[in-house]
C-alpha positions as CSV (number, residue, x, y, z in Angstrom):
1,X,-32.0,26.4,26.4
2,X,-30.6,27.0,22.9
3,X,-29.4,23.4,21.1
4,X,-25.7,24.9,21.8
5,X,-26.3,25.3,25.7
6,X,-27.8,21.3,25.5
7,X,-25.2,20.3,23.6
8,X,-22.2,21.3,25.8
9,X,-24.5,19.9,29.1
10,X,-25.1,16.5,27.0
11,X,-21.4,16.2,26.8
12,X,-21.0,17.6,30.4
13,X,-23.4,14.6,31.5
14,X,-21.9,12.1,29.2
15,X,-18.6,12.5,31.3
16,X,-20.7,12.2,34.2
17,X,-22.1,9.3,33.2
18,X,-18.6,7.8,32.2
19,X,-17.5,8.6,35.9
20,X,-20.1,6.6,37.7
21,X,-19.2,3.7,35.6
22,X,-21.8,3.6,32.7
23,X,-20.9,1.3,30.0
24,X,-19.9,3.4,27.0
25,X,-22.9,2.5,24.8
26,X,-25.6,3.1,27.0
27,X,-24.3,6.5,28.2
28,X,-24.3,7.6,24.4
29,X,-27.3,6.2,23.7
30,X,-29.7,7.5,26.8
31,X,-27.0,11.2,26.3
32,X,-28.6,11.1,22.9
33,X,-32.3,10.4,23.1
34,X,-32.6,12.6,26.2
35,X,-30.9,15.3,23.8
36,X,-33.0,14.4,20.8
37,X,-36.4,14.3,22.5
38,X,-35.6,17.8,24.2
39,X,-34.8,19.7,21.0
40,X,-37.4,17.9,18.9
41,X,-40.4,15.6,20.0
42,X,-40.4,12.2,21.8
43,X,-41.7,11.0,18.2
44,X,-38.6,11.5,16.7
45,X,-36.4,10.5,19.3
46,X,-38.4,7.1,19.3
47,X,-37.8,6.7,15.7
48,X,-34.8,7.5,15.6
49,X,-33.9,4.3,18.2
50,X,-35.4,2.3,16.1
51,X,-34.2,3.0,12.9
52,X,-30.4,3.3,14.7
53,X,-30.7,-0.3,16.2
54,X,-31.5,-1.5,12.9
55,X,-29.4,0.0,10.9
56,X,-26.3,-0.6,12.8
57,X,-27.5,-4.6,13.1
58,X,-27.7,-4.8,9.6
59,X,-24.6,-2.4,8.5
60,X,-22.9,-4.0,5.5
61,X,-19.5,-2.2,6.4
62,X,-20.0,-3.4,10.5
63,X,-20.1,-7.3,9.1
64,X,-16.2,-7.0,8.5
65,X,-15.6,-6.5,12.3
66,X,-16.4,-9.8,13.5
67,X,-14.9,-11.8,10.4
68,X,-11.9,-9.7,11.2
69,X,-12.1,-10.7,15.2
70,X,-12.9,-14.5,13.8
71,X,-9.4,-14.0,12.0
72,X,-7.3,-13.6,14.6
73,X,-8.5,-15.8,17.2
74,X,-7.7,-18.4,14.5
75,X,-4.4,-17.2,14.0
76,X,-3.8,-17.0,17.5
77,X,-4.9,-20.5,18.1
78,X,-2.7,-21.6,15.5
79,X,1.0,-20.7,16.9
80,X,1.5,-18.2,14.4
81,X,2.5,-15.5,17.6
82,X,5.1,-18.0,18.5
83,X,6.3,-18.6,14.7
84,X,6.6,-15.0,14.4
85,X,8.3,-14.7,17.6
86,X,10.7,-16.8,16.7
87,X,11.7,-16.1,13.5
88,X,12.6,-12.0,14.5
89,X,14.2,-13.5,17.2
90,X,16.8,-15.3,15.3
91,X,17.5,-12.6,13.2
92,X,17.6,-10.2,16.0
93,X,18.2,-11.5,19.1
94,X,22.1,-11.3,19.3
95,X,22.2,-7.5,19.1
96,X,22.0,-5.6,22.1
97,X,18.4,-5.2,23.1
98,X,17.4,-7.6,20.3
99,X,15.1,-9.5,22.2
100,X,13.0,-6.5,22.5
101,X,13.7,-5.4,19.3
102,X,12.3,-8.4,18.0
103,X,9.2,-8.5,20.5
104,X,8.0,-5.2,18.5
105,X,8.8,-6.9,15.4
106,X,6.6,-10.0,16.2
107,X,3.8,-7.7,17.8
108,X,4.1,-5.5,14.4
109,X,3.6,-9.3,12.4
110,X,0.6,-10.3,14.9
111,X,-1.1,-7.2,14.3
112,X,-1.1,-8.0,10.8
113,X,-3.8,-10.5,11.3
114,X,-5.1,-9.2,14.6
115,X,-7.0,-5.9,14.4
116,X,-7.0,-6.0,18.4
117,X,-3.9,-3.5,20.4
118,X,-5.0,-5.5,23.3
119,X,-4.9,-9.0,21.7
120,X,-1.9,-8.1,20.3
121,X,-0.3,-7.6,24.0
122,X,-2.0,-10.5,25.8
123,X,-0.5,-12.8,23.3
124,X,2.9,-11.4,22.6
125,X,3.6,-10.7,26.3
126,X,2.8,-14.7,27.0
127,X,5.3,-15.4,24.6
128,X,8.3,-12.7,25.0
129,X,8.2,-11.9,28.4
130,X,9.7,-14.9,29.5
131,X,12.5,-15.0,27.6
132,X,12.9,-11.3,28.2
133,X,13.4,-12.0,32.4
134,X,15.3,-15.6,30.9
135,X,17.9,-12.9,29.8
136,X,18.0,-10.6,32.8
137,X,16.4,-7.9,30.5
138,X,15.6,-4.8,32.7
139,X,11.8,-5.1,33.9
140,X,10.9,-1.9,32.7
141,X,12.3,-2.2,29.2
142,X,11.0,-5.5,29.0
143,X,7.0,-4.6,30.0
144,X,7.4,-1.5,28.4
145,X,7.8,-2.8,24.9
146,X,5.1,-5.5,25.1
147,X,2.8,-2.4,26.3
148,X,4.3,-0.2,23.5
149,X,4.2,-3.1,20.9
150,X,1.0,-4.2,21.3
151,X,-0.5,-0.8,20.5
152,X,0.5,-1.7,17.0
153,X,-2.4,-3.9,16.9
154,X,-4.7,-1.0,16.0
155,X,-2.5,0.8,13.3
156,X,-1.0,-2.1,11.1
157,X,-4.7,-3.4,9.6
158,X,-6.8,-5.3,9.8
159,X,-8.0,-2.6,12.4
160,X,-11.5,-2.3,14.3
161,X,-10.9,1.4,15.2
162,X,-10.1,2.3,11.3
163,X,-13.7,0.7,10.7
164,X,-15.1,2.8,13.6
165,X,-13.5,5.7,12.4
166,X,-15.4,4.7,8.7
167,X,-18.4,4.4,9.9
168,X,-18.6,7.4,11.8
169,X,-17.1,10.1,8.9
170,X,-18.4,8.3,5.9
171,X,-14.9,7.3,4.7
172,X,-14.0,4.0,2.5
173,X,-12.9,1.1,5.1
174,X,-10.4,0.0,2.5
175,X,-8.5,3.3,2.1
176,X,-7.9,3.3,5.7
177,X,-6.6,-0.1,6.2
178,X,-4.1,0.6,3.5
179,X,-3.4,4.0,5.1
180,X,-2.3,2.5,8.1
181,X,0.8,-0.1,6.2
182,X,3.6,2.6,6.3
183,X,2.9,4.5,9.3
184,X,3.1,1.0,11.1
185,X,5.8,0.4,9.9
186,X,7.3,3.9,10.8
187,X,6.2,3.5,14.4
188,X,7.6,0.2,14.4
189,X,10.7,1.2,13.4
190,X,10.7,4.6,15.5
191,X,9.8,2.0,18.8
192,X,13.2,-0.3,17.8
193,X,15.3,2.7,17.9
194,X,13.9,3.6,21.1
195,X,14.6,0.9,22.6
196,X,18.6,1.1,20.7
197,X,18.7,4.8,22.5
198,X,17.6,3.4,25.6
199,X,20.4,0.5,25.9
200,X,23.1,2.7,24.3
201,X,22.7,5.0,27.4
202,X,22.2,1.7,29.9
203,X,24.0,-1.3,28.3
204,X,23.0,-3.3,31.9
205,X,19.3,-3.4,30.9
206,X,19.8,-5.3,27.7
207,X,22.4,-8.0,28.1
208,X,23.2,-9.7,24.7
209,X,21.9,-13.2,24.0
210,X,23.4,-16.0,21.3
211,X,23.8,-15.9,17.4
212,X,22.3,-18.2,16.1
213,X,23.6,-20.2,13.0
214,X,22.4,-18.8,9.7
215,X,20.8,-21.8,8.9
216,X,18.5,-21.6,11.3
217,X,17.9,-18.2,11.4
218,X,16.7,-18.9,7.0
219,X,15.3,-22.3,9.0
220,X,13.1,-20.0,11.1
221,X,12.0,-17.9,8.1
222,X,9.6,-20.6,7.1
223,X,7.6,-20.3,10.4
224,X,6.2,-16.9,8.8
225,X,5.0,-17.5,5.4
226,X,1.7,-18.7,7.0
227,X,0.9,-14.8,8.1
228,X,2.8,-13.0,5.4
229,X,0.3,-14.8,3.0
230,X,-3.3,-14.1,5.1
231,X,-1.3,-10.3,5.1
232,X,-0.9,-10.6,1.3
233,X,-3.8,-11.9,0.5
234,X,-6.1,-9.9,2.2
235,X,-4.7,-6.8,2.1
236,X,-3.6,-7.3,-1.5
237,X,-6.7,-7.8,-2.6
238,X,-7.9,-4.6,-0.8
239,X,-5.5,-2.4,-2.6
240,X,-6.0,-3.6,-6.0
241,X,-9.5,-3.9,-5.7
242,X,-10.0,-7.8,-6.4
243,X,-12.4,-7.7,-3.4
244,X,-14.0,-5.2,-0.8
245,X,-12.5,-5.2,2.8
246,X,-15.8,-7.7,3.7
247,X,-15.2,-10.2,1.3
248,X,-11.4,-9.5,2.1
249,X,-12.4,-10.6,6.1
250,X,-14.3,-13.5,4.8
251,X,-11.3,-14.5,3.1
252,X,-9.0,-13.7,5.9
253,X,-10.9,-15.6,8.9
254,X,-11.5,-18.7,6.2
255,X,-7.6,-19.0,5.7
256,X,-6.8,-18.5,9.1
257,X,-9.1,-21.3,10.2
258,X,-7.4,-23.6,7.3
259,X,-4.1,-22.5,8.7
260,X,-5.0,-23.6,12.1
261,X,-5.6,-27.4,10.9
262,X,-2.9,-27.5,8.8
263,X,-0.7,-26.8,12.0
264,X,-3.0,-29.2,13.8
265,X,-3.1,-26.6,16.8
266,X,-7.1,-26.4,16.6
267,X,-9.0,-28.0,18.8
268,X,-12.5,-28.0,19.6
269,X,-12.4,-26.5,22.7
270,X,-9.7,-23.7,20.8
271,X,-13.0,-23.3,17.9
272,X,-15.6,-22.9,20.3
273,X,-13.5,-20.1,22.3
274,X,-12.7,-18.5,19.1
275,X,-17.0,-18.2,18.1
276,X,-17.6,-16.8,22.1
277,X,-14.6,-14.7,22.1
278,X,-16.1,-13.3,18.5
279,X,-19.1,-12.8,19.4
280,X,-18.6,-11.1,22.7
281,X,-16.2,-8.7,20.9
282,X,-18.8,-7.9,17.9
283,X,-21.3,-7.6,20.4
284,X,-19.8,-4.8,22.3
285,X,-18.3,-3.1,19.0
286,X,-21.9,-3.1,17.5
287,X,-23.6,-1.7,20.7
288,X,-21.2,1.1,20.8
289,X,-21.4,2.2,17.3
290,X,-25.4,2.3,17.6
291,X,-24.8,4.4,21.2
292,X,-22.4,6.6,18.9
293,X,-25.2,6.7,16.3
294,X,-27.5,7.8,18.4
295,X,-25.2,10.2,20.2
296,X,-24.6,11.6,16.4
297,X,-27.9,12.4,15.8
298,X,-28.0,14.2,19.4
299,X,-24.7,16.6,18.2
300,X,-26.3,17.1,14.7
301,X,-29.4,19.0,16.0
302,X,-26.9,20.9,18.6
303,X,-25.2,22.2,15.2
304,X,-22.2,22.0,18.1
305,X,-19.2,20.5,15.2
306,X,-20.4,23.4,12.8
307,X,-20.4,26.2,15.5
308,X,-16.9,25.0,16.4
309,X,-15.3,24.8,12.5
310,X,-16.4,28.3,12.3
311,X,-15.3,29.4,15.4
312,X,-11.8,28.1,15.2
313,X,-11.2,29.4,11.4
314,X,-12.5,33.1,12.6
315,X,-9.5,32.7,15.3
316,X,-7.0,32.7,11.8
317,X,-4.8,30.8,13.8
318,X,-2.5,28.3,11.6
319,X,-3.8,24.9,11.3
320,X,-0.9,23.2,12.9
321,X,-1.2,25.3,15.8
322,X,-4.9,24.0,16.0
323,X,-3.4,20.6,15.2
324,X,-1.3,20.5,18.3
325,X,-4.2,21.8,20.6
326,X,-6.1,18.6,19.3
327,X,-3.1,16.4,20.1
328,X,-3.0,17.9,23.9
329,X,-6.4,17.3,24.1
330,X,-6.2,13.5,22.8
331,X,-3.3,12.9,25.4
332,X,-5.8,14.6,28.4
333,X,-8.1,12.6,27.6
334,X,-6.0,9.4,27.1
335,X,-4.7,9.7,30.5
336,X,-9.0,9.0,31.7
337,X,-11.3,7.3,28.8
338,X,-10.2,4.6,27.0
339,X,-10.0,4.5,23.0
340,X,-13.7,3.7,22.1
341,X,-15.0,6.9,24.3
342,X,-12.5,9.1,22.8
343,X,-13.2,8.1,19.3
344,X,-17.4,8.5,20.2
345,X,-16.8,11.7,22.1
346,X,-14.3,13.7,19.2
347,X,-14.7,12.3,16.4
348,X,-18.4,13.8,15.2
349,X,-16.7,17.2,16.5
350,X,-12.7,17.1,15.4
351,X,-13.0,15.7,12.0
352,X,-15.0,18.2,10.7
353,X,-13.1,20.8,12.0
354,X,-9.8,19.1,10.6
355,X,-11.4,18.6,6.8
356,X,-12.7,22.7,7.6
357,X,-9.0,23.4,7.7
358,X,-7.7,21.3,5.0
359,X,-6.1,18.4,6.4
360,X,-6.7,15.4,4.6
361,X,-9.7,13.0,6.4
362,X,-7.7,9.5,5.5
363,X,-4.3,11.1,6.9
364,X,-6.3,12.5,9.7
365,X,-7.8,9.0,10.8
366,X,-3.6,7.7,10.9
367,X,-2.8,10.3,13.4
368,X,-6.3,9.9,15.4
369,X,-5.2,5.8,16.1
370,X,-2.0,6.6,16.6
371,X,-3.4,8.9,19.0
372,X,-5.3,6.3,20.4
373,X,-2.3,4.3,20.8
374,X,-0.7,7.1,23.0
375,X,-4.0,6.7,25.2
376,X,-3.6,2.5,25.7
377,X,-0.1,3.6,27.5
378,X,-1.1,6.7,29.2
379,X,-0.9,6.8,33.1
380,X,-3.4,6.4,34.9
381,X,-5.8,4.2,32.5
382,X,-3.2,2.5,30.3
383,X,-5.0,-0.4,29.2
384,X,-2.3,-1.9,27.5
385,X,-0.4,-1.2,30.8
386,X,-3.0,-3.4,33.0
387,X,-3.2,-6.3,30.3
388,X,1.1,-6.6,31.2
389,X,0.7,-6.1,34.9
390,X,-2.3,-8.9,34.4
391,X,0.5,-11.1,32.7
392,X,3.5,-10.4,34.8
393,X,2.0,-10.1,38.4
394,X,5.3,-10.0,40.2
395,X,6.1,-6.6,38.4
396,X,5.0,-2.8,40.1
397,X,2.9,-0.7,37.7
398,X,5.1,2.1,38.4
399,X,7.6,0.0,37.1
400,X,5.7,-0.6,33.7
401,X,4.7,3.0,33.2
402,X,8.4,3.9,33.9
403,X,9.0,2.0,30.7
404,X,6.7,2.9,28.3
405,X,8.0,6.8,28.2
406,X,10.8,6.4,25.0
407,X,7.4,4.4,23.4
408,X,5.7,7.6,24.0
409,X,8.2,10.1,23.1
410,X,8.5,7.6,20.0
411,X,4.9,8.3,18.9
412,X,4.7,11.7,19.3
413,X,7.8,11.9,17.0
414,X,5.4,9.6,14.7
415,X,2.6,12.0,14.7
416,X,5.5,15.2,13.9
417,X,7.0,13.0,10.5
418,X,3.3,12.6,9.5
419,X,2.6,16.1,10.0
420,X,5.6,17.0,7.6
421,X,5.3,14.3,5.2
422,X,1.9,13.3,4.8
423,X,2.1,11.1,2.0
424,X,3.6,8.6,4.0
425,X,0.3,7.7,5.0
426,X,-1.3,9.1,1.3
427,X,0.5,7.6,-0.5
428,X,-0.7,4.1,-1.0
429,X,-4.5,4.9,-0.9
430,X,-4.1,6.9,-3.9
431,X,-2.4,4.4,-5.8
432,X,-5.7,1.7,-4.8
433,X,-7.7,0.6,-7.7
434,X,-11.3,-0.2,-7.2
């Protein structure tokens, strides 16, 4: 068979492979060397492992991941989700759907020093949901926007999926955690007037809760300056070049832990949960980028993402035509993989096809999370979706999905004002020194 022909039935039997239940990584990886030791020799496929494995153990860039991780299962321990929680909530809660209003605002501030959409979810949906149903808020409103919210986890950096996305096209780590600042912030602020369209057309669903005093809303402020300094600090020193994104994590998960004692919410059993929880989550973000690795090499030698960039620009079709095809694709796929396979399975293919046309690789990588985010709330794999339904047991998951559809319809307007203004997302990495 020509490479070409392998190719497209490596990816056939990757799918396969993800059907029968296959863990991500080891699909990729055995996918791969199969591939490899077909169109070359079992020499090279063997050396290949081994250099892989070692390389990816060793990758400088991949050490930020689990400092990152180690980050926010400090800040987690610490209160800071309830601090935050608070705080918007004061400010916020007397308007008319306020309380969810300000659950996207405290899952935006968790994200901050999370990295994790489904960190971000777990915790925020233990701490809004209740006072969500307290107020008779409308069940699907209410899961809905912890599902929605908690995506946020993945665009507003620290993010492991921006690294992935690094490691994968050879881009700078740093330019893509400041990349992500303004569209979060956008999507944030395109979720809260979702949710003010939805209760403007159904006041029932949102019943209005008490002002508080302005003292203690100003009061409340001071619960936040312990994650609006780890934010400033680390990513502050990212954009003007004081330290690399590493050193930045190192500084990140070491405040953090301080922050914990000072609040004297760490205990041991909260530290020696943090390490596990760390390391289980480095471990299976290491395994998959070496399976991805591996699965690189494979769709290298199949010479399949070159074949396609010069397939698609002898098609002189506009690139935003070919733009939207990619999006429809990233939704079909959403609605069956989670994020990790669709990053492993598109990326080594799209990107190169997207720089081939002229699109920008750090504004492309905004739009591929985001994309991503669509997938965590896309019926029928949603994982965001079963991380609510795990919290809130009492509540349908047709009743969840139901509310997640103005958060979906709020991305996809996302990804159309980043298409027509890209230097939203631009516009800070090119001001970055260092």
């Amino acid at each position: 068979m020509s490479p070409l022909t392998t190719g497209i039935l490596g990816i056939a039997l990757l799918f396969l492979l993800f059907a029968t239940g296959m863990p991500i990584a080891f699909a990729m990886a055995l996918v791969g060397l199969l591939g490899y030791i077909y169109l070359g020799s079992l020499d090279g496929g063997l050396s290949i492992l081994g250099v892989t494995f070692y390389a990816g153990g060793t990758s400088y860039t991949l050490s930020v991941i689990p400092l990152f991780v180690l980050m926010g299962q400090f800040a987690s321990h610490s209160g800071l989700s309830h601090q935050i929680y608070r705080a918007v909530e004061r400010w916020l809660g007397h308007w008319r759907g306020g309380l969810a209003m300000a659950t996207v605002g405290a899952c935006a501030g968790f994200a901050a020093i999370s990295g994790s959409s489904v960190a971000t979810a777990a915790t925020m949906g233990t701490v809004t949901l209740p006072e969500m149903k307290k107020y008779r808020y409308g069940l699907p409103l209410a899961t809905g926007t912890v599902a929605a919210g908690g995506t946020l986890g993945i665009l507003i950096p620290p993010s492991a999926p921006f690294v992935f996305y690094a490691i994968l096209t050879e881009q700078s780590v740093g330019k893509l955690f400041i990349a992500g600042i303004l569209p979060g912030i956008l999507l944030a602020t395109l979720f809260m007037l979702a949710i003010n369209i939805r209760v403007r057309l159904n006041p029932d669903v949102a019943p209005r809760s008490d002002r508080a005093p302005l003292k203690e809303r100003i009061t409340a402020l001071r619960g936040i300056w312990g994650i609006l300094g780890l934010f400033l600090a680390v990513m502050g020193g990212i954009y003007t070049g004081v330290f690399t994104p590493t050193e930045a994590a190192g500084i990140g998960a070491f405040g953090a832990f301080v922050f914990s004692l000072f609040t004297r919410k760490m205990t041991w059993q909260h530290f020696a949960a943090s390490l596990r929880l760390t390391g289980e989550t480095t471990g299976m973000i290491f395994i998959i980028v070496i399976g991805a690795y591996i699965f690189g090499y494979f769709l290298a030698v199949t010479r399949i993402p070159s074949e396609l960039a010069d397939y698609m620009a002898g098609l002189q079709l506009s690139r935003y035509i070919i733009l939207a095809g990619v999006v429809l694709i990233y939704t079909i796929l959403g609605m069956f993989l989670d994020g990790w396979a669709i990053m492993v399975l598109t990326i080594p293919i799209i990107h190169p096809l997207m720089v081939n046309l002229g699109f920008d690789p750090i504004w492309f990588s905004v739009m591929v999370v985001i994309m991503l985010e669509m997938a965590l709330i896309t019926p029928p794999v949603g994982v965001n979706v079963f991380i609510i339904k795990g919290i809130s047991k009492d509540v349908p998951m047709y009743t969840i999905f139901r509310g997640i559809w103005p958060f979906w319809v709020a991305m996809l307007v996302c990804l159309l004002i980043l298409t027509i203004f890209p230097q939203i997302v631009l516009f800070l990495p090119n001001t970055m020194k260092g």
